[in-house]
N, C-alpha and C positions, 0 to 999 in steps of 0.2 A: 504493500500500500504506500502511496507515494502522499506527502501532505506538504502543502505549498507552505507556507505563514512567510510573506516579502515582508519587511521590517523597513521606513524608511532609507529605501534606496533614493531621494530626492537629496537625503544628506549630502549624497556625494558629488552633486552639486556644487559646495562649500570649496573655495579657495583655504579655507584655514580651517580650525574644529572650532567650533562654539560650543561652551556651555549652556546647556539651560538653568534658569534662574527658578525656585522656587521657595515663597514665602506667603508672611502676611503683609495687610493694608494696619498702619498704626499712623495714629493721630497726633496730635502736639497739646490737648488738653483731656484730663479724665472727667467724666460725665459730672462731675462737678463744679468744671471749670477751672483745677486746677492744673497748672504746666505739667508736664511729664518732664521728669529731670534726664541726667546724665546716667543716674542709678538707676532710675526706673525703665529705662530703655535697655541700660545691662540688662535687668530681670528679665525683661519681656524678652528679649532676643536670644536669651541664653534657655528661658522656657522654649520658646519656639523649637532650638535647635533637640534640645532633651525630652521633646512631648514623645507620651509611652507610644507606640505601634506606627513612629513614621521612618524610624531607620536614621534620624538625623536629617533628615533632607528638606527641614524648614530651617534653611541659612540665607534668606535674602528679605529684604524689609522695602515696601513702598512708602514713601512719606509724601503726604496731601501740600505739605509747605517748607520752604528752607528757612523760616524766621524760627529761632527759637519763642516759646509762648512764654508773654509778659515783657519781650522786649520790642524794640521797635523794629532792630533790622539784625540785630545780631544770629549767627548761624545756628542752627536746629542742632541741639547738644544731641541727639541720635546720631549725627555723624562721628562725634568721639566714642560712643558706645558701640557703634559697629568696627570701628576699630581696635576696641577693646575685646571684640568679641569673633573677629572676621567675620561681619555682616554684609551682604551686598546691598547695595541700596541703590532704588530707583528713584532720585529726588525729585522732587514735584515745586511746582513753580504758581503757587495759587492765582487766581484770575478774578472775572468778576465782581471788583472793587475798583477804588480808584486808581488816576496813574501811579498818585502819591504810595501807594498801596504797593502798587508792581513796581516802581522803580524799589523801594526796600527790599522785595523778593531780591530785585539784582544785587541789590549795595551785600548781602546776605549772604549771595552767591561767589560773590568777589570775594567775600573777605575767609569764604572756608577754603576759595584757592589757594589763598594766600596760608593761611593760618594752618591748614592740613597738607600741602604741596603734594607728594608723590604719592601719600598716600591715598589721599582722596581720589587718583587716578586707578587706585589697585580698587577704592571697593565703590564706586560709581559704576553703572551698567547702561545707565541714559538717564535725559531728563525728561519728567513730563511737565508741560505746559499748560495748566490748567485741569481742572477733571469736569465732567457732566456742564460744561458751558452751554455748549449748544443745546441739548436738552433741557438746562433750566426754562430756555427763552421759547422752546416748543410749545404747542396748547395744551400737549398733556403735563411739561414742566411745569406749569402757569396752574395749570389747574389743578396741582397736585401741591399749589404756593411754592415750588421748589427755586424759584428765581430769587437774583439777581441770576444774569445769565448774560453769554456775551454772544456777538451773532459772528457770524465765517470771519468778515473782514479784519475784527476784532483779535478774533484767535490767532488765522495768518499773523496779523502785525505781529501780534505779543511772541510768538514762536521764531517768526524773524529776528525780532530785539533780543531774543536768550541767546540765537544763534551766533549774531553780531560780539554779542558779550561774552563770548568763551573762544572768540576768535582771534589767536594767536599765546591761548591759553594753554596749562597744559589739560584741558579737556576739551579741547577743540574737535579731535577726534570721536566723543561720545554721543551717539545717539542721539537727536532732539525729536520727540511725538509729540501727541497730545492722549490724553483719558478721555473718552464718550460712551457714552449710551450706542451701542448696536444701530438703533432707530436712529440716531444723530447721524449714523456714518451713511445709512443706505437712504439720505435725505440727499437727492443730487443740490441742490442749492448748498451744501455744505463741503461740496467736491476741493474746494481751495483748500481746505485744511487738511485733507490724504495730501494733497499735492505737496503741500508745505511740510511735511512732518516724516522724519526718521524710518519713523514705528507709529504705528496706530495702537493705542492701548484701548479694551472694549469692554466695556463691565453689560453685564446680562443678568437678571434676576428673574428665571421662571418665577417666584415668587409674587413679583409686582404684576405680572401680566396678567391682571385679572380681567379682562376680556376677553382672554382664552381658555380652555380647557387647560387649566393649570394644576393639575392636583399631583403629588408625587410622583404617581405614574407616569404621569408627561413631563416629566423635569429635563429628565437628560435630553428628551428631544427637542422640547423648545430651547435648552440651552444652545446644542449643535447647531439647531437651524439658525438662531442669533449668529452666533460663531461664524459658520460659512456663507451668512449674507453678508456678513462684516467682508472677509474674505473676498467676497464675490466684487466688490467695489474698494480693494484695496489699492490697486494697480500695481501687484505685487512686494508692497511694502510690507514686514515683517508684523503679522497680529498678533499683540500680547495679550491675555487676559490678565486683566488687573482688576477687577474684581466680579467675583460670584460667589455663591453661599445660599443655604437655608436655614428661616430662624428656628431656632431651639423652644422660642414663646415671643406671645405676640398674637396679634389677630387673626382672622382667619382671612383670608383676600381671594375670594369667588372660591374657589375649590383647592385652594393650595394652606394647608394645617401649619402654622409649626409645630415641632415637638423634637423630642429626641431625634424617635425613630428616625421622622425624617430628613432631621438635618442630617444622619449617619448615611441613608438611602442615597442621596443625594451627592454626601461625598464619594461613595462607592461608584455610584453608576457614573459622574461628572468628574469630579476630583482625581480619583486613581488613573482616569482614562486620559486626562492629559499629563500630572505630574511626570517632569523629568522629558516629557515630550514637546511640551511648549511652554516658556514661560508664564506665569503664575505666579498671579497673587490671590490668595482666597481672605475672601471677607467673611471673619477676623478669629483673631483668637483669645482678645478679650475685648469687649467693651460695656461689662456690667462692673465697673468700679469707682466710685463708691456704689454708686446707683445703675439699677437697673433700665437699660431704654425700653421699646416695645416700637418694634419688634427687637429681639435681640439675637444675635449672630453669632456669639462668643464659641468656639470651641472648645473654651476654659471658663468658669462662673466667675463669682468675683472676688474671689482667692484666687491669686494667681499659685497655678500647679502645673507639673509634668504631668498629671493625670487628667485626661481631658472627658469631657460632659458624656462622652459617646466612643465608641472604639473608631478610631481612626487607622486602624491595619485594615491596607489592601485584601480584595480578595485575588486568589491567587491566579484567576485570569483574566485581570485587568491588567492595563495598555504598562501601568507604570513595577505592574511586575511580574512583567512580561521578558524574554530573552531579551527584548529591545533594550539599547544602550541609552542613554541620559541626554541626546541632541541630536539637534539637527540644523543643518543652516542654508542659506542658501547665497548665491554665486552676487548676491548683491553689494552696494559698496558699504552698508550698514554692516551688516552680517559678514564682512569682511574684516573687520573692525573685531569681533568676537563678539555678537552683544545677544548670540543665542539666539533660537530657532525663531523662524522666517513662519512666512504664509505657509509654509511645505512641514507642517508635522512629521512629525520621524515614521510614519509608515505607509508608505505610497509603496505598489507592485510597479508603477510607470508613469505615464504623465502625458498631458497631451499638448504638445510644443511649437507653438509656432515657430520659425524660423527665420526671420528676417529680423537681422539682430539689432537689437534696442540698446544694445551695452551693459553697464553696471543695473543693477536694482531692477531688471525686468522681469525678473522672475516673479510666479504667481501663483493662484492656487489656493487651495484649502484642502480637507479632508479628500485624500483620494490617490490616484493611483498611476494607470498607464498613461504617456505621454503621450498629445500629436503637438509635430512641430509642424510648421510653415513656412512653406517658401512662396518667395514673390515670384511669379510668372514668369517664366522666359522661353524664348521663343526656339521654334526647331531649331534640333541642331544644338542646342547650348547642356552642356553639363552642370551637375549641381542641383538639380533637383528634377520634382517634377512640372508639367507644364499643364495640369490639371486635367491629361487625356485618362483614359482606363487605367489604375494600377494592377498590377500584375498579379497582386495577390488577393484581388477580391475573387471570393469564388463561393458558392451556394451551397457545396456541399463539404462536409469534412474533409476530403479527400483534397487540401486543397496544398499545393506546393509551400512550403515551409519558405516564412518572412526570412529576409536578408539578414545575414550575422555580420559584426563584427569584429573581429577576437582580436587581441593583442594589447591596443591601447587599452586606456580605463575608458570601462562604458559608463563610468559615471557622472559623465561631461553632456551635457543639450549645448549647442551653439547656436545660440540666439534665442528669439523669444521661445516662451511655451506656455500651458496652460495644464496645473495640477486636475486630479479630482477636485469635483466640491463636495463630493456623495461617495463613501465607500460600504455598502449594504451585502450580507453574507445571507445567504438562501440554503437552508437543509430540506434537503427531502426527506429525513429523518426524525422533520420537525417541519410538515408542511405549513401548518398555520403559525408557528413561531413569529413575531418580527424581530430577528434578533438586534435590529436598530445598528444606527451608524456605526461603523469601526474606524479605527487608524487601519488596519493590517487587515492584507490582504491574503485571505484566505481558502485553499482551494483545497477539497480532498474527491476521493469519489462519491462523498454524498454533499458536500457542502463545495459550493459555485458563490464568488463574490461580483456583484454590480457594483457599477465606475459609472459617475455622468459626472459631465465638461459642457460647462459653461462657456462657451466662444462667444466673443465679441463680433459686431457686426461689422468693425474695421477691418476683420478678415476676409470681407467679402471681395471676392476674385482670385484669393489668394487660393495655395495649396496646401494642405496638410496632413502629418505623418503621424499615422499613431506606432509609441516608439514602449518597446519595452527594455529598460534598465535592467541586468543583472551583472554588478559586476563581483569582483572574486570577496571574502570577505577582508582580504590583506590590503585591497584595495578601501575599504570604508574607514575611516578614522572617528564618525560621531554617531553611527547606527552599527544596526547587526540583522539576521534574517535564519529562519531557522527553514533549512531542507531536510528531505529525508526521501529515501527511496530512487526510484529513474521514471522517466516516462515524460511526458509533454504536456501543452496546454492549448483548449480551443477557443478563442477569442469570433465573439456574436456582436452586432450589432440590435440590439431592443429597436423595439417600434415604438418605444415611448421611456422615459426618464422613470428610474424606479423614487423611491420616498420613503425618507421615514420606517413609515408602518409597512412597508413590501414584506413580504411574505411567499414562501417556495411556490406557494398554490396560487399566490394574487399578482405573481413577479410577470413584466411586462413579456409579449411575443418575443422572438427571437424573427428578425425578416434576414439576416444574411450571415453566414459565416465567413467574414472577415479576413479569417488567415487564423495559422496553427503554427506552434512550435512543438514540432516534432519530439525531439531529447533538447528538454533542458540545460544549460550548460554554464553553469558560471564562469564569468568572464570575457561577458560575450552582451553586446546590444542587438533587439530584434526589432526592424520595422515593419511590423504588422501590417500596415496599409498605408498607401499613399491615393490622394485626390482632392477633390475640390474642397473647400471648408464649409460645414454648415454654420456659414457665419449667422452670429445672431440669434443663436439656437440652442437650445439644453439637448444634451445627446449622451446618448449612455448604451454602454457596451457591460457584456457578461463575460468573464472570464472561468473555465472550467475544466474539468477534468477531462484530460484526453484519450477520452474511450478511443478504440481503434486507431491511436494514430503512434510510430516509435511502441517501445517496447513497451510489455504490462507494466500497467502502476500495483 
């Protein structure tokens, strides 16, 4: 029996390894309003790192602002406690007040340059510029009183002015985004700020979305869908979550409870499946002290303890402990930088990639898998791709001649543009009505088939494109890993429609064309599946499967 599980192969993408970053979101005052000191930020970040059932791997810290609380501009004393501590930190640039307000941010900024010099280079990962602005200023910000808020042009500027003030600094090099709401990002009127910004940091709360069927049971998937529409309008700039969580207590918001149970639920099915795969900050790990908020988020009460409200150990077939390795990155000039995983989570089987190269930061993507790339048209007679006539390996029936290898180089290189999964959905026939919901990893046996749908933009249109499948050796991966076993091949389908969510073996979309096969698998080797016109403008989604009758028994 032969079992697939591809583990980000997008990683090998990456010019350098990045780490992925994983923590909590911590404030600058306690629900009483008093400052959070220098100690008290030891506590909390030295709890983080020793909370029972995570293995150590809450070592990075988000901060809402770089002023320390109670003074006017002086630097956020959590920056000497992460160093006391080796904490990473994503410092945050608060917005939505006045200029008097953001120029202190800066003056604050400047002076832990100065005051912390190389150090504060080893434990800074980016800045963010503001958090929920845009969303304040939205109708559901507005009507939820969440405003003050600031609108695109606002944000641009202010992310410019951080950029301008660390220029010729030694953090010139680091990251500059911004914090949003999901809904802030897939608002096109809000497109200036992806453009302007590093990293897109996204906070998502199934919780809040109470106009939807939000009840535990829907969590993880209103999560993902958040996540991949974020994604889906990144323009391949690196999506961080920065914050999600369920409350522990608090109201009840249409059909979504807190309690224990399912703040633990939540972590399980959300949490485990990205830690270590995309950077992460989860909300929070305390915020009942002195006083309780409501709703509350704490995964520690208001003793602070290594023992936290609810078991926080993975179970043991989620994403984060999983064979997969702790990152992923992508071939961008961020993620070049080391500032950890990109739009490209660490488990795509391939990827679908345009070709007509965009240079640094074009990479793209979210949850998903095989590659097509694109090439720009040219005409008879010219090499280098194709010209959008028949490719050679579309063929209707299994029997169909085995896609182009190429062995030697590392096949973990795309040249030029491309386009990740945004959808990676598993199908058992041994569990027809299961919906086993989104995965990172792509996985194939002879009862379980994974769906891939690729989001194409409609600037494709005329263009050509490859669906590419990545396998390359594991000596060749330096921030992922992939688990094979057995020999035999794979049969790649094109769907008649985009699978979802809730798909299911028995509800999983027609199959109209089979694609192209790989005969014997082979690490070390890229296979292009199909070449032709682009469905630009189009959600398109392919099956990848077990290859009865083709190479040896699986």
């Amino acid at each position: 029996m032969r079992t697939f599980s591809i583990l980000a192969l997008a990683a090998t993408l990456a010019t350098t390894s990045a780490q992925v970053y994983q923590g909590f979101n911590y404030g600058s005052i306690f629900t009483n309003n008093a400052p959070i000191t220098e100690q008290d930020y030891e506590r909390l970040f030295n709890t983080a790192k020793q909370l029972q059932g995570t293995s150590g791997g809450f070592t990075s810290a988000r901060l809402f602002t770089t002023i320390q609380a109670g003074t006017t501009n002086s630097p956020i004393e959590a920056i000497a406690a992460a160093d006391a501590t080796q904490t990473k930190l994503l410092l945050g640039i608060f917005l939505s007040s006045t200029d008097e307000a953001f120029n202190n941010e800066l003056t604050a900024l400047r002076s832990a340059i100065t005051q912390y010099g190389q150090k504060l280079v080893d434990l800074v990962i980016g800045i963010s510029v503001g958090s929920e602005d845009l969303y304040r200023i939205s109708p559901t910000g507005i009507l939820n009183r969440s405003n003050p808020g600031e609108g695109p042009d606002a944000v641009v500027r202010r992310i410019n002015a951080v950029k301008q003030a660390l220029a010729g600094t030694i953090l010139s090099a680091k990251p500059v985004g911004h914090v949003d709401t999901w809904t802030a990002y897939v608002n096109a009127s809000n497109s200036a700020v992806i453009e302007a910004s590093d990293f897109i940091g996204v906070d998502a709360y199934p919780y809040f979305q109470n106009t939807q069927a939000n009840s535990i049971e829907n969590g993880e998937s209103l999560f993902f869908d958040a996540y991949n529409a974020t994604v889906a309008v990144s323009g391949g700039k690196p999506v961080w979550i920065t914050e999600t969580g369920w409350p522990v207590s608090g109201p009840t918001e249409n059909q979504a409870v807190p309690s224990l149970d399912n703040a633990r639920t939540y972590w399980d099915r959300v949490g485990c499946r990205v830690f270590g795969q995309i950077n992460t900050f989860w909300y929070t790990l305390q915020d009942a002290f002195p006083n309780t908020p409501s709703p509350s988020f704490g995964v520690v009460g208001s003793t602070l303890s290594n023992t936290p409200l609810y078991d926080l150990t993975c179970p043991e077939d989620s994403s984060s402990s999983s064979s997969a390795s702790s990152s992923t990155s992508s071939s961008s000039a961020v993620s070049s930088q080391a500032t950890g995983a990109s739009t490209t989570p660490v488990d795509r089987e391939a990827s679908e990639t345009p070709s007509s190269p965009q240079g640094p930061g074009s990479t793209g993507g979210s949850f998903g898998s095989p590659p097509i790339q694109n090439t720009v048209p040219q005409g008879p007679g010219s090499t280098g791709g194709s010209s959008g006539s028949s490719p050679a390996t579309v063929a209707t029936s299994p029997s169909v001649p085995p896609p182009s290898s190429t062995a030697g180089s590392c096949p973990a290189s795309l040249a030029g543009d491309f386009e990740f999964p945004h959808l990676i959905i598993p199908v058992d026939k041994n569990r027809p009505d299961a919906a086993l919901g989104t995965s990172f990893n792509g996985l194939i046996t002879p009862t379980v088939s994974s769906l891939f749908n690729f989001d194409l933009p409609a600037s494709l249109e005329g263009q050509t494109c490859s669906l590419v499948f990545l396998f390359p050796t594991r000596d060749q991966l330096q921030t992922s890993n992939y688990t094979l076993s057995g020999t035999g091949g794979l049969i790649v389908e094109r769907l008649e429609a985009p699978a979802d969510s809730a798909t299911t073996f028995n509800s999983q979309p027609k199959t109209n064309d089979t694609v192209g096969a790989i005969p014997n698998l082979q690490a070390g080797n890229s296979y292009v599946i199909r070449s032709g016109s682009c469905h630009a403008g189009s959600r398109v989604g392919y099956k990848i499967g077990f290859g009865k009758g083709i190479g040896r028994a699986l």
